[in-house]
PAMARFI-994614 format. One record per residue (C-alpha): residue number from 1; x, y, z; chain. Coordinates in Angstrom, 3 decimals, always signed. Layout:
% PAMARFI-994614
<NUM <X Y Z> "A"> ...
% end
This chain:
% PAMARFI-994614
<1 <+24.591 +1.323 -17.776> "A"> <2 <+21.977 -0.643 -18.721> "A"> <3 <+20.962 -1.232 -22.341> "A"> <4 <+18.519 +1.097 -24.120> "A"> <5 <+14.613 -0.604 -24.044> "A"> <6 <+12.064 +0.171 -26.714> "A"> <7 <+8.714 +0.454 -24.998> "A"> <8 <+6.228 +0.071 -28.301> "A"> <9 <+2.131 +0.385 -27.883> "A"> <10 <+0.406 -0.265 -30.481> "A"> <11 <-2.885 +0.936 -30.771> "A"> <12 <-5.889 +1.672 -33.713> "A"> <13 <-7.923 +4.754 -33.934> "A"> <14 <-11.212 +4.650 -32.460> "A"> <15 <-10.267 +2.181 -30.007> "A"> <16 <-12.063 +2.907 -26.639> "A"> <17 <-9.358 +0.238 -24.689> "A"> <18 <-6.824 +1.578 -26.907> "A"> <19 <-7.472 +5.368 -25.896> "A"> <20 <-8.284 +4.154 -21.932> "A"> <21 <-5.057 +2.383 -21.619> "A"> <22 <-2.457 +5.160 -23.276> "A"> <23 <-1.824 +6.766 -20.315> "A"> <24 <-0.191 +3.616 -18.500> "A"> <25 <+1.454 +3.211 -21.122> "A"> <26 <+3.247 +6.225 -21.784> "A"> <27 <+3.455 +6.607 -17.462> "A"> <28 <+5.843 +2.822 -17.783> "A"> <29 <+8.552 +4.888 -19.273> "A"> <30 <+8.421 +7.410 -16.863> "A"> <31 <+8.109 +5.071 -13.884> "A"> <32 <+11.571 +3.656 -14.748> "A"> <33 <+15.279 +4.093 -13.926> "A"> <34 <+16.266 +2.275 -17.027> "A"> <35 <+17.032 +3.700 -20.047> "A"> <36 <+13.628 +3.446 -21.739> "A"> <37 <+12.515 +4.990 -25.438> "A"> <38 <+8.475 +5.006 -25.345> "A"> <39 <+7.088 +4.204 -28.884> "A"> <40 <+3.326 +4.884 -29.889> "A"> <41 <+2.860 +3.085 -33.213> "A"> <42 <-0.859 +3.596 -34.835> "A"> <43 <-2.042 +0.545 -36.084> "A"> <44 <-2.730 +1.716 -39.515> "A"> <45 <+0.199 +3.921 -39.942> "A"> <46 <+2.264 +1.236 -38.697> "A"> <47 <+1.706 -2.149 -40.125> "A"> <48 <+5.075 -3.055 -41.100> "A"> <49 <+6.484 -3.040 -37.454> "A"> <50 <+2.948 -5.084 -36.602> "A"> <51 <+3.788 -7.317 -39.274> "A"> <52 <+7.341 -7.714 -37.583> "A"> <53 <+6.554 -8.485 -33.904> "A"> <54 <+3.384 -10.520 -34.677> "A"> <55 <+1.188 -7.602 -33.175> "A"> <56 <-2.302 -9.581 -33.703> "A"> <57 <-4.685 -6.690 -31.477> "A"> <58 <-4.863 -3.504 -30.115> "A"> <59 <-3.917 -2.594 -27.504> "A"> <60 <-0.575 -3.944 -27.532> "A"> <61 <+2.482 -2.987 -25.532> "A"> <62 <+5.690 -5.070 -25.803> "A"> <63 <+9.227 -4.427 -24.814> "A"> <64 <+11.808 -4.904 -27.341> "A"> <65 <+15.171 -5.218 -26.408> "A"> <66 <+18.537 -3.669 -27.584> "A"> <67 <+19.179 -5.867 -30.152> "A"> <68 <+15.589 -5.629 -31.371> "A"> <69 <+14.326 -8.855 -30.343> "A"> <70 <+10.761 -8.916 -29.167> "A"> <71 <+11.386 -9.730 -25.389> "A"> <72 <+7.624 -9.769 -24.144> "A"> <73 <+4.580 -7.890 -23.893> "A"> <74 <+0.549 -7.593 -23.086> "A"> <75 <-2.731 -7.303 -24.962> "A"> <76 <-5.572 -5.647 -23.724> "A"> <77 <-6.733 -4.851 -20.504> "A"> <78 <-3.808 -7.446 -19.282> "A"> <79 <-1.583 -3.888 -19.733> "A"> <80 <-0.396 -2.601 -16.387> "A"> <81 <+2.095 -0.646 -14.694> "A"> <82 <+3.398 -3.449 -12.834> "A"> <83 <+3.539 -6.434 -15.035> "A"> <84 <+4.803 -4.354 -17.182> "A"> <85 <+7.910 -2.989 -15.096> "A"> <86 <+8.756 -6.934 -14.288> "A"> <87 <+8.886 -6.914 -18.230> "A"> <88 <+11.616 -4.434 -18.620> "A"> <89 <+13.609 -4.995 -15.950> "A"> 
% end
């Protein structure tokens, strides 16, 4: 079995890409075989796990592993389906 993969997206209320781009990322999880946890953190709800992957912007999505080490991610309208799949796998 493969181990578990924390999907985060970070994203700030009334953000127009933020609100656009939710969709994708919540669909990622879905799109997977591998054990996958999806994670929607708000931006001002959620600064302390901003603070500790170096989220700069929203949108952000960024897969972090099972040890809890950041192991990639995308900003903006760089978030996709694909890319993001390459990330997690």
């Amino acid at each position: 079995m493969s181990p578990l993969r924390r999907l985060m997206y970070f994203e700030k209320d009334g953000c127009a890409p933020c609100k656009e781009l939710r969709p994708v990322a919540e669909a990622i999880a879905v799109e997977t075989d591998l054990p996958i946890e999806f994670v929607n953190v708000n931006g001002d709800n959620g600064l302390e796990h901003a603070i500790a992957y170096k989220v700069k912007a929203a949108p952000t999505l960024i897969v972090i592993g099972d040890k809890g080490e950041r192991l990639g991610g995308m900003v903006g309208k760089m978030i996709s389906l694909s890319r993001t799949l390459l990330l997690i796998k």
